[in-house]
N, C-alpha and C positions, 0 to 999 in steps of 0.2 A: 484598581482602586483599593481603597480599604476596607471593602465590606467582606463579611464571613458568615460563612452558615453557620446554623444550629450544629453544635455537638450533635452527632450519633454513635451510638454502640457499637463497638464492632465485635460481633457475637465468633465470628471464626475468620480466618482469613491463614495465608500464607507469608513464610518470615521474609522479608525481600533478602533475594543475596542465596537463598538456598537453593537448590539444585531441583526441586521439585517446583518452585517457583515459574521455572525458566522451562518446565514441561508443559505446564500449563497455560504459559502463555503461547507457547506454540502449540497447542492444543485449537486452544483459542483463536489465532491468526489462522489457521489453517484456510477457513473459507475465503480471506480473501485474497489466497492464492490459487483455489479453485477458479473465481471469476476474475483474475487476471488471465491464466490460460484458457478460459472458455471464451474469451477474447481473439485466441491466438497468439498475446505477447508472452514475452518472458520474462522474467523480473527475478531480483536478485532480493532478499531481506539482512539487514544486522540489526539485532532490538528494535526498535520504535522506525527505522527509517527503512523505506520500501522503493527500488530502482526500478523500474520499469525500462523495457528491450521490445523496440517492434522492427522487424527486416522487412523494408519494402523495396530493397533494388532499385534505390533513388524513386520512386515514384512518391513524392510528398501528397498527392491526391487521395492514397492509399492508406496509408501511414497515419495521418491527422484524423480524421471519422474514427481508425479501430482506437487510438491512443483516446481520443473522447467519447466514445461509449464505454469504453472499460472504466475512466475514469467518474462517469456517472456511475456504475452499475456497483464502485469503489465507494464512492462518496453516499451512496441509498445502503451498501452496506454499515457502513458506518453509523449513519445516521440511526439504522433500526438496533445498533448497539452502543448507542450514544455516546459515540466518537465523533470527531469534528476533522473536516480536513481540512488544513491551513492553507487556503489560496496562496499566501503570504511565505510559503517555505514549498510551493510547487513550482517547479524551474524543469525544462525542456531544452535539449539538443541535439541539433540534427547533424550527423556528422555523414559525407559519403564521401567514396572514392571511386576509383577506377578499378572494374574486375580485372584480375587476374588472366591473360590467357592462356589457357594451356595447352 
């Protein structure tokens, strides 16, 4: 819509584009790559967008519960850093194959 907030001050901040910038954002991101591995998954980050990796050996029963408790315990992170997770740009898929034998 066309609404805006009040002007605020911005008493200190960092220059976007600068090198220290991009430290502290990874400063910052850090925890919610602790509780994506306290999960057990693995997950890949580039700027602003975060992939998530869970190996279940084809067992989908497995796979789905860890992928949504992380994704809650993602989304409560956020939340107490008043970040938003966009339902609307969260997409999942399941790819499997056939092991290898050796």
């Amino acid at each position: 819509g066309g609404e805006r907030s009040s002007p605020c001050p911005l008493l200190h901040g960092v220059l976007q584009g600068s090198v220290f910038s991009l430290l502290l954002f990874n400063i910052y991101m850090k925890p919610l790559g602790e509780i994506i591995c306290h999960h057990g998954l693995r997950y890949h980050q580039y700027a602003d967008d975060t992939q998530l990796y869970v190996s279940a050996c084809g067992e989908l029963s497995v796979a789905v519960p860890s992928l949504s408790q992380c994704l809650e315990g993602v989304r409560g992170w956020m939340g107490n850093n008043r970040l938003k997770l966009n339902p609307c740009k969260t997409e999942w898929l399941w790819v499997w194959g056939a092991l290898a034998q050796g």
